[in-house]
N, C-alpha and C positions, 0 to 999 in steps of 0.2 A: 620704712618703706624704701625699697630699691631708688634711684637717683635717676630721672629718664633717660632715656636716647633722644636725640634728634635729627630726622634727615632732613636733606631740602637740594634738592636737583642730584650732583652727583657723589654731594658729600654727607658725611656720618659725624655728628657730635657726639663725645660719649664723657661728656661733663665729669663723672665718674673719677675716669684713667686719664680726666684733662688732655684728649686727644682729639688730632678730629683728620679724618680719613677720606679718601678722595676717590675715586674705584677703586679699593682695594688696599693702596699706598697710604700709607702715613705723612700726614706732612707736617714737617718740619717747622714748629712756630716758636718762639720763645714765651715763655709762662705766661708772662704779664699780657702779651698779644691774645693770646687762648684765653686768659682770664676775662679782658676785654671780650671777647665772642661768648662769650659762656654769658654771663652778665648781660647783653645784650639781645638771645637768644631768650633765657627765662624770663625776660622781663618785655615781653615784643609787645604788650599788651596795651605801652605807652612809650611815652618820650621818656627818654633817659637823659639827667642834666651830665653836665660834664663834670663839676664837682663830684655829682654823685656816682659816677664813676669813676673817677680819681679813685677816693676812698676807697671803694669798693673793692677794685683793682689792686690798686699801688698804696693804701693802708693811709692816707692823707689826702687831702685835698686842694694842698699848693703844688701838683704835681705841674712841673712847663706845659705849657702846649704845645712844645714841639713834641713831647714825650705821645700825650697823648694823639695829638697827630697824626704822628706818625705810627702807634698802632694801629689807628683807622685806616692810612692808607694801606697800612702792610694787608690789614681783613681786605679790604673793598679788591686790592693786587692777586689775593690770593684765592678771591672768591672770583673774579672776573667780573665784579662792579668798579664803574669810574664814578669820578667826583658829577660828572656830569648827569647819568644815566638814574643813578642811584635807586638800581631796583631791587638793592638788598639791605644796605646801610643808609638811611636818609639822615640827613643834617638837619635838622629842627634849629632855625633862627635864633640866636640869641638864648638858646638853652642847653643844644647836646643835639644827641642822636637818637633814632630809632629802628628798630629791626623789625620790615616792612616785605620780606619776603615771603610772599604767598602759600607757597609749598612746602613750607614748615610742617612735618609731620613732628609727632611728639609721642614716642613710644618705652613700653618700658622696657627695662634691659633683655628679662625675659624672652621678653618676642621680637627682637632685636636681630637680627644678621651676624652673627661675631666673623667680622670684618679682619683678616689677617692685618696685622701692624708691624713691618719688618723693621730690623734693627735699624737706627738710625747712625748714619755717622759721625764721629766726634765733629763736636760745634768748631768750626773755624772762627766765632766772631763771641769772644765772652760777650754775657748779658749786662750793660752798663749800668754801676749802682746809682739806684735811685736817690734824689735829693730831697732828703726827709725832713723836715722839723719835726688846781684840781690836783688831786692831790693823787700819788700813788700809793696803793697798800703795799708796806711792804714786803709781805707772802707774795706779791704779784712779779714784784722785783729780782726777790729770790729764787722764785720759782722757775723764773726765766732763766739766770745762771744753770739752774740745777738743768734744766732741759738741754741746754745747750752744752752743758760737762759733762752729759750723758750718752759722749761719744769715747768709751772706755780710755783710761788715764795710761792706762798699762801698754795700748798698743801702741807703736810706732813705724814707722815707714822710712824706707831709703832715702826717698826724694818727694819734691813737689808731684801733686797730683799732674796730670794736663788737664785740658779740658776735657769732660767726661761727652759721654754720647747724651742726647738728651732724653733717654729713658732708660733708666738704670739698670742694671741687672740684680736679680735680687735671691737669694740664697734664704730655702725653707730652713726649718727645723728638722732634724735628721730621723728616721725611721732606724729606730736600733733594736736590734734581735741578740740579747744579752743578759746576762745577772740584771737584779735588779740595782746591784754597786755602780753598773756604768748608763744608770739614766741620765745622770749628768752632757754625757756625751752627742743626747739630742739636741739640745741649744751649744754646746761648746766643739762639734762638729761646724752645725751652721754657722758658728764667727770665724772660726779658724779656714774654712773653706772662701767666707766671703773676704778675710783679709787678703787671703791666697790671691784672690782674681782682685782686688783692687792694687795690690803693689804688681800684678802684672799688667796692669795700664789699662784696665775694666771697672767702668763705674760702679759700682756697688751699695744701694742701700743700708743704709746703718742694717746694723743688723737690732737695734730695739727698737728702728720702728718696723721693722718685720714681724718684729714679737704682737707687739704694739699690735697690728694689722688682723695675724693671727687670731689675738685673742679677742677683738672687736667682731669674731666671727663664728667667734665661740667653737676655737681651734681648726677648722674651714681653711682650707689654703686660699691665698688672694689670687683674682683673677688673674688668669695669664697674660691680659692684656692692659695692667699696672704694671709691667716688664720689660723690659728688650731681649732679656733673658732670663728665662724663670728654671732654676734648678734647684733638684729635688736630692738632697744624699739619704743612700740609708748605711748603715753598718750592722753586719753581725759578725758573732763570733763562733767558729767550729773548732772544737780543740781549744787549740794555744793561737790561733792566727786567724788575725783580724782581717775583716775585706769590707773593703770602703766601696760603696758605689755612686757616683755624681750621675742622674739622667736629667740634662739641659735642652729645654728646648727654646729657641725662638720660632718667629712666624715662618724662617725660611725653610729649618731642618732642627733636625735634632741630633743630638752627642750623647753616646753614652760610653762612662770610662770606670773601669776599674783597677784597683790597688791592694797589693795584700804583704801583711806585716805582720809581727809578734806584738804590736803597739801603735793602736788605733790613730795616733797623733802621725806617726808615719806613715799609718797606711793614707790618713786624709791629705796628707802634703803630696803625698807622692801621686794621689789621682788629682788633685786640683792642679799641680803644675801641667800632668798630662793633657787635663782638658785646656789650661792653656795652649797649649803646645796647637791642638788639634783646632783653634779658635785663632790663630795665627801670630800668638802673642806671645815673647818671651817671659817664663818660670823667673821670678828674683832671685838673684845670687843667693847663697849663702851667708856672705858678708853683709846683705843686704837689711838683714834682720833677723833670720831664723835663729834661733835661741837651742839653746840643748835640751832634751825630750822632756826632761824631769820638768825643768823650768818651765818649756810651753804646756806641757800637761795642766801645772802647776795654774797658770793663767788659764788655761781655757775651762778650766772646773769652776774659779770662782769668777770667770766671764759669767760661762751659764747661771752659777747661783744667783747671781745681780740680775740676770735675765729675767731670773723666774721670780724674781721681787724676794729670791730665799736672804734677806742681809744676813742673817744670825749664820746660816750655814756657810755664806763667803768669807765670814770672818772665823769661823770652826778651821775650814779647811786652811785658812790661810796660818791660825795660830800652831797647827798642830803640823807644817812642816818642818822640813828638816833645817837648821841654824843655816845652812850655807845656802838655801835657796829663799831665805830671808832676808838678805844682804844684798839679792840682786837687786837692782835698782827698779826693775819692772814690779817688782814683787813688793818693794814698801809704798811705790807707788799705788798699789792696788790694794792694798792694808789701809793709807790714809787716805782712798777712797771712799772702802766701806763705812768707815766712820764717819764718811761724811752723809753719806745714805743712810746711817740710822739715825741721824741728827744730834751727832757727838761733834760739835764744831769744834770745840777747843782741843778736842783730840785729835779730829782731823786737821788743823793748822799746825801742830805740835810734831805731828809725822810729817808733813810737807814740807815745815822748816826744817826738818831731819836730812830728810832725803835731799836738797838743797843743794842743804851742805854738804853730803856727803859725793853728789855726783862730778866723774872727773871730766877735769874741761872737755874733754874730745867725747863728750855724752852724745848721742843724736838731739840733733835741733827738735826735733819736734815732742821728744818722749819731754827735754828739758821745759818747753815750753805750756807741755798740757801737765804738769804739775807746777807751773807757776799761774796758767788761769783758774786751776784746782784749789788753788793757796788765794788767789782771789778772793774765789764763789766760799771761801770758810769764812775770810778777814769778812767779807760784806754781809753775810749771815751774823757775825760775830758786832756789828754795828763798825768795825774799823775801816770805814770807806778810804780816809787816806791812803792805809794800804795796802789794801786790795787795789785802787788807782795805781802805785807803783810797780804792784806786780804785774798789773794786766799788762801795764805801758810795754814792761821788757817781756813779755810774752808775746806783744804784738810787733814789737822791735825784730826779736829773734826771727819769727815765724816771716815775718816781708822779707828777710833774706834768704829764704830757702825753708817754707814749712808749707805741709799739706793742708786744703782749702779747710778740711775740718777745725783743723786744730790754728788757722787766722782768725775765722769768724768765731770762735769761744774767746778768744782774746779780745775781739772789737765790740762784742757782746758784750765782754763786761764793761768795757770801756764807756761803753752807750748806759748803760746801769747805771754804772757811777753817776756820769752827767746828769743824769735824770734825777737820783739823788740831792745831787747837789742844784736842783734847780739851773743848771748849766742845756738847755734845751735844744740850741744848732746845734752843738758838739752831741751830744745825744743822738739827734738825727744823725749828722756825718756818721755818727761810730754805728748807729744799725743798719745806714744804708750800706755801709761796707760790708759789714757781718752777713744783710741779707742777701748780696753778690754770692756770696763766697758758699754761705749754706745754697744758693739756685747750681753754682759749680762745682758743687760735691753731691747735687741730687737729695738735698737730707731735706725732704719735705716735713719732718718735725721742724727739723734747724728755721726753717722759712717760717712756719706759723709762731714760732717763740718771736721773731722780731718783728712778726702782724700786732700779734699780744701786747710785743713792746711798742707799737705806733698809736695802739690805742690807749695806752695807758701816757704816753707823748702828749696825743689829743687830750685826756683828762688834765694834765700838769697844763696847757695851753688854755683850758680854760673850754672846749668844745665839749662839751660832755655827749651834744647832739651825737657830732662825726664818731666818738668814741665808740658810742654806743653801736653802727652800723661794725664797726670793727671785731667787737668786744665778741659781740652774740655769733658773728662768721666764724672767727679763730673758734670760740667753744663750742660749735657745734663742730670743727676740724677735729678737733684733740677728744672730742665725746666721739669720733668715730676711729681713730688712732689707740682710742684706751689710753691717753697719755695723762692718768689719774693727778699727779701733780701741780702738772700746767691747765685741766680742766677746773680745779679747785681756786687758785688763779684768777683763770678768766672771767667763773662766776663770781668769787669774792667782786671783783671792779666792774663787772657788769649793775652788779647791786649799786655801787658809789653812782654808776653812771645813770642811773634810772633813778635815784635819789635827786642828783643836779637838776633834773632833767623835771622832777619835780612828777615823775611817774608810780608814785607811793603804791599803788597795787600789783603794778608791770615787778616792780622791787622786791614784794611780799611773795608772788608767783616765783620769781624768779630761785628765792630762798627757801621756799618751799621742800625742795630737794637736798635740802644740805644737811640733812639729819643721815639721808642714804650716802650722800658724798663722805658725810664723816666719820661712818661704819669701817669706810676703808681707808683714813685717815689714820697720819700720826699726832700726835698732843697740840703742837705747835697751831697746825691746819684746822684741828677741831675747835682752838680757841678762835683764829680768824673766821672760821662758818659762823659761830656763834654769836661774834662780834657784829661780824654783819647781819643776820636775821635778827638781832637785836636792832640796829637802827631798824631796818626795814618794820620791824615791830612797832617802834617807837613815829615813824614817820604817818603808819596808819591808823595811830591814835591806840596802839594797843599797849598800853606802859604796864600793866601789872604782865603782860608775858616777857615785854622787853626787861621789867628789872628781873625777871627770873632769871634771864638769860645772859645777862649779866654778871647776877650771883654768880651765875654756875665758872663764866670763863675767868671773874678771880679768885675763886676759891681753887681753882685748876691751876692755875697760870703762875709759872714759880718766879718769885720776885728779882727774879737773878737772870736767870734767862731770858726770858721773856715779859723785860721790863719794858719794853716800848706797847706789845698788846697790851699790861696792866692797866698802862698810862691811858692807853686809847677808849679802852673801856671805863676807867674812872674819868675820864671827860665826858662821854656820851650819861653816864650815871647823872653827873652833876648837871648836865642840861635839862635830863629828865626829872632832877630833883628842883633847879629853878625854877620849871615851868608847873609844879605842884606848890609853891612858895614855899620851899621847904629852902630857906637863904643859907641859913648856917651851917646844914649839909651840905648845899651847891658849894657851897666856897671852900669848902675840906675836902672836897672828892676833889673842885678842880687846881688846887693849890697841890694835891699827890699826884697828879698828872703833868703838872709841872718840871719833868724831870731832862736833863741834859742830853741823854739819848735822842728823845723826843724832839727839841730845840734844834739838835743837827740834822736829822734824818728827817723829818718830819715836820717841815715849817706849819702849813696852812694849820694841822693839826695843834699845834703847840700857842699857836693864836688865837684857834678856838677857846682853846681851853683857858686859857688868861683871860677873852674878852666876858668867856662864864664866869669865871674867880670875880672881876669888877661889878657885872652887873649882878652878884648874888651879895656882894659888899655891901651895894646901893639897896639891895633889895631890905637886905639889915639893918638898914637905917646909918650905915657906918660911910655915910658919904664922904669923909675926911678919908678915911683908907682907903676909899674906891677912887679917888681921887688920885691918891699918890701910887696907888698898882696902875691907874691910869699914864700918869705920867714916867713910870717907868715905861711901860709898853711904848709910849711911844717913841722914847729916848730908844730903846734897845731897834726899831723898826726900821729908825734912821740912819743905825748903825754900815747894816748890810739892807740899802732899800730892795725891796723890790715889788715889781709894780700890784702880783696878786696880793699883796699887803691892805694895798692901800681902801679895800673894800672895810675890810674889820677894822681898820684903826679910826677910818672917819665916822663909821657908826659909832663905834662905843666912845670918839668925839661928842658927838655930838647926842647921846643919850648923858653921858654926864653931864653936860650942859643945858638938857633940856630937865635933868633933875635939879639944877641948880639955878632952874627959872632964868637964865640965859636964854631966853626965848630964839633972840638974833642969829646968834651964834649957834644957839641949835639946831635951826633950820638952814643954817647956811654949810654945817657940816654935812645936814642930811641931806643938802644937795649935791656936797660931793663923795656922797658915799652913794648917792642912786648916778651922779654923771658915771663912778670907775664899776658899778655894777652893769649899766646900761653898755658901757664897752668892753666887758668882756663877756656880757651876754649868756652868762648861767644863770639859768631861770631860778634856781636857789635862789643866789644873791639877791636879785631883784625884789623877788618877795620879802626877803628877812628885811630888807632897807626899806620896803617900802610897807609891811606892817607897822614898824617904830613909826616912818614919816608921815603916812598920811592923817592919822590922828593928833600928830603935832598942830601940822596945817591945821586941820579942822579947831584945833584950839585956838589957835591962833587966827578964826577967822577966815582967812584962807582959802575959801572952799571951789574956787577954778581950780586951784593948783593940787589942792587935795584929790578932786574928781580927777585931773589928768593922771595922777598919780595911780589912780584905781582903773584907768585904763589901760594902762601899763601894764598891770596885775591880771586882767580878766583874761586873757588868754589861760589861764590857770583857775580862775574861779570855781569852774568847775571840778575839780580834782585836789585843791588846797584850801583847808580851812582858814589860814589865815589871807589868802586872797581871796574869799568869799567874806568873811570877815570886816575886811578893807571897805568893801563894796557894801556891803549892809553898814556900816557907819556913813559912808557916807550920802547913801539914799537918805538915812533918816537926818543927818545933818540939810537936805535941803528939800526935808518935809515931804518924802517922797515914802512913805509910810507904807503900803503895799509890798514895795519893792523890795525894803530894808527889811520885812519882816521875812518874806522868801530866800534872800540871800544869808541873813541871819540864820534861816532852818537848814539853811544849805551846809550853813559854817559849823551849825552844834554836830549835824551830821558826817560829817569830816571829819570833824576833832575828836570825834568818838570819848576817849576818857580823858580829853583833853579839856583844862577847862578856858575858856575864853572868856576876856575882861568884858565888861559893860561896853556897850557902844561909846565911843567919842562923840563928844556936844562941847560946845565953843566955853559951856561952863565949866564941865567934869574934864574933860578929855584932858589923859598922862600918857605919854610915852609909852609901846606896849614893851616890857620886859622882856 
């Protein structure tokens, strides 16, 4: 369904093209400003808090309040509402705000007015990077690298960008009238044309999220009013000589230029500097960057091949050139690209250390630099975040001295990756609010959504799964309209984590629903993380014989070399599903093989999981002496490098040892602080899993105020979690409330579905629940 329109007095919102129009004029807003209006517009229905616009907005919700403020005042300034008057933005006490303007019409695009949008001036005032601060998958991680080094490795530029105009200019796919040898030249026209105009000082849309756009439209050219400038080339050939034609239009006027040559690469240079020329802009030197024809030919064929998702054919053309156009530096550069796009990492980091070393000092800053965030995004695929950290560093090093805004924010992107990796979470923030500056002043509205993605997945490592989630589901419904198949894959995998915290078990199952079609168009890597995840989601709604099918499937796939950390991930989720069958001696074999060092760096919260299943599958054996001492490792190793989301799982599986070892005291005093660090960090998860072990303690113990507080705690979930309905029917019938206990109990069989759930706890029987 098209995206509406909105008017109201004498202005036009077109949410859409993120614009909004005044009689006729464009005006000038900064993103975040417009995002603010847009948000506040679709939602006029109610008070908007200001958290909840934070997040919504700026992708977090510890954004200043001057920040946001000052976006309000800039709408209310630009609408010609005061603070006083407030008859468009009202201020709701103590909450937020509301969009309270009467004349709010709400149309579709359709029937809409198309409203002339003229070019706008380059921004005098860069947009000030924002102050950014659970576990991340990490296909979500890498995904985001790849999105963000998917601003070709091969090109380079003279100089720093400036500040672009703030609506891009954006260069179609070529109309070619030709053999059918030179189809190529419909995507590798439109790159070499849009390079053209952005090294002559014209902002320019990446050219794959052009693609990206196109193809979301099922080949439809994108409205002319997502442009400042929208141009169209086409080429044909008569004879021997080629003729290039660029027709540009903006809202003011239109340009049309043409070029004619023996070789299409020329013909397209020699009309894109013309239409510079006629656009008032200076053509870039020669020295500037242009390459000799062979060579750029050479690039713009497997430009396009990566375009069109052809990898097998950008690496054809690339192997079957000639020896001396393999040596050029742009050219191995774009070899150990492709290898990184067919998910050959260690091939692709083998070439990048190649080309390294071979480039001479006086290389271009920027070409040196997007092959060392390139050698990153392999080493972090490849699990060596160390050095990918070193590379990013000096890629971000080079690039603050003199590098175009594409090729900083790939560098600070990864930087922000890393941290997040390493549980390092302000520097994470710092590193993607920089990246997201840098991708808003180069226009690359993909580059913008890869570091929403990475804020939501911030929020998950934070512990919000709530915020995450408002995040998680925006960005993937972005990238499901961009076509950007990678980074959608991505968003849903963490969408599912987050709707799992969140203790949304159906929202989870809905969600993964679709991942059999997402995985059609999937590589091996992607189809094990879909699988992985519709497998918890499986598992979360009681469904275990489809979740261990699915299971099966991602290790009998999944090669124990590659992709040893998915194994691992999967053999832990195995072993929990085989704990909760009492199947002990299996749970402790699946999760003792999940135990692996990969895992342990990369993947803390996950590697804790899976040790505190190995323990209580010990206990579950009767091998309490060895659950003991795995215990006591765990917690020796915890104290090593503390950190605080630890302290959830180490005080539980505290204090269920101890509650197996009739340490009564000390059992309930640990599960008091495994529910105080679950109670403070607020994932409804947590709370549950603490608080099914504890409240049955209580109840054995007596107990039963602190046990019923305990199950109030829980009810917020009661009805959507078997084991906090569970909770709640032991403890009705712990205080003879027999009606209750038995409804809540039908409540709990029917949630656990093939789950089986212990006996009620009684001050006689009542054990620890497993």
């Amino acid at each position: 369904m098209a995206t509406p329109i909105y008017r109201f007095g004498a202005f036009r919102l077109d949410p859409q093209a993120r614009e909004l129009i005044e009689n006729g004029a464009r005006v000038n807003l900064r993103i975040s400003t417009i995002d603010c209006l847009i948000y506040l517009v679709r939602h006029r229905d109610r008070p908007v808090g200001r958290d909840e616009l934070a997040s919504a907005v700026w992708g977090r919700v510890d954004v200043s309040e001057v920040s946001l403020t000052h976006a309000i005042m800039g709408l209310r300034r630009t609408l010609g509402d005061t603070g006083n008057d407030q008859r468009i933005i009202r201020t709701v006490p103590r909450l937020g705000y509301r969009w309270v303007h009467e004349g709010t019409i709400e149309e579709s695009p359709d029937d809409a007015a198309t409203d002339p949008a003229p070019v706008a001036p380059p921004a005098t005032e860069p947009v000030p990077p924002p102050r950014q601060r659970s576990r991340v998958p990490p296909l979500a991680v890498a995904a985001l690298i790849v999105v963000a080094a998917l601003a070709f490795a091969w090109r380079y530029f003279a100089a720093a960008e400036p500040p672009p105009p703030a609506r891009a200019a954006m260069v179609l796919p070529a109309a070619v009238e030709a053999p059918a040898d030179a189809a190529w030249l419909r995507l590798g026209l439109m790159d070499l044309v849009a390079d053209r105009l952005r090294r002559g000082d014209i902002a320019t849309a990446p050219s794959e999220t052009v693609v990206a756009l196109v193809n979301a439209r099922n080949g439809a050219a994108p409205d002319a009013a997502q442009a400042g400038l929208l141009v169209r080339p086409s080429a044909s050939l008569a004879q021997t000589t080629w003729t290039v034609r660029l027709d540009a239009a903006s809202p003011q006027r239109r340009l049309v230029v043409e070029a004619r040559d023996g070789d299409p690469i020329a013909a397209a240079r020699r009309a894109a500097d013309e239409l510079l020329i006629k656009l008032g802009r200076k053509p870039p030197d020669v020295a500037g960057g242009d390459a000799p024809l062979a060579l750029d030919t050479l690039r713009r064929r497997a430009s396009a091949a990566l375009l069109a998702g052809q990898v097998d054919l950008a690496r054809r053309l690339l192997d079957e050139a000639p020896p001396a156009l393999l040596d050029e530096p742009t050219i191995a550069v774009s070899r150990a690209q492709v290898e990184f796009y067919a998910g050959r990492y260690d091939d692709s980091r083998r070439l990048f250390e190649a080309v390294l070393e071979r480039l001479p000092a006086d290389a271009p800053v920027d070409l040196r630099a997007r092959a060392l965030s390139s050698l990153g995004a392999a080493y972090f695929r490849l699990g060596r975040v160390d050095d990918a950290a070193t590379v990013y560093a000096q890629a971000a090093r080079l690039t603050d001295a003199g590098g175009d805004a594409q090729t900083r924010a790939k560098a600070y992107s990864g930087l922000g990756a890393v941290a997040s990796q390493r549980l390092e979470l302000d520097a994470a923030a710092t590193m993607f609010g920089r990246a997201r500056t840098l991708f808003e002043l180069a226009n690359d509205m993909n580059g913008i959504a890869s570091i929403d993605l990475n804020l939501g997945l911030n929020a998950m490592q934070r512990g919000q799964p709530a915020a995450a989630l408002t995040m998680l589901r925006g960005v993937g419904a972005r990238f499901a309209e961009l076509g950007f198949h990678d980074a959608l894959i991505a968003a849903k995998v963490a969408t599912v984590d987050a709707e799992l915290a969140t203790l949304d078990a159906p929202a989870a199952l809905a969600t993964s629903d679709d991942f059999a079609r997402l995985g059609a168009q999937a590589n091996a890597r992607q189809r094990g993380e879909l699988e992985l995840a519709r497998a918890a989601a499986l598992a979360a709604n009681g469904r275990l014989r489809d979740a261990d099918a699915a299971l099966a499937h991602v290790l009998d796939a999944a090669d124990p070399h590659e992709e040893a950390m998915l194994r691992a991930r999967a053999q832990a989720l195995a072993a929990r599903l085989a704990l909760a069958r009492g199947e002990f001696a299996l749970a402790a074999t699946l999760a003792e093989a999940a135990l692996i060092a990969p895992l342990e760096k990369n993947l803390r919260p996950d590697y804790l999981a899976a040790w505190s299943t190995r323990i209580a599958a010990l206990r579950g054996a009767g091998l309490d002496a060895d659950a003991a001492a795995e215990l006591a490792r765990l917690v020796a190793w915890s104290q090593v490098d503390a950190k605080e989301s630890d302290r959830v799982a180490v005080a539980l599986a505290q204090a269920e040892q101890a509650a197996a070892e009739r340490r009564t005291d000390a059992a309930l005093a640990r599960y008091a602080d495994a529910m105080a660090a679950a109670a403070g960090r607020g994932v409804p998860e947590d709370v549950v899993a603490v608080g099914y072990a504890y409240a049955p303690a209580l109840i054995a113990a007596g107990r039963l105020d602190e046990a019923a507080a305990i199950s109030g705690r829980l009810a917020p979930w009661a009805e959507r979690d078997a084991r906090a309905a569970w909770v709640a029917a032991g403890v009705y019938a712990a205080l003879g409330q027999d009606e209750a206990a038995q409804t809540a109990l039908a409540r709990a069989r029917r949630l656990a579905a093939e789950r089986t759930l212990p006996a009620l706890a009684t001050r006689a029987t009542a054990k620890p629940a497993q």
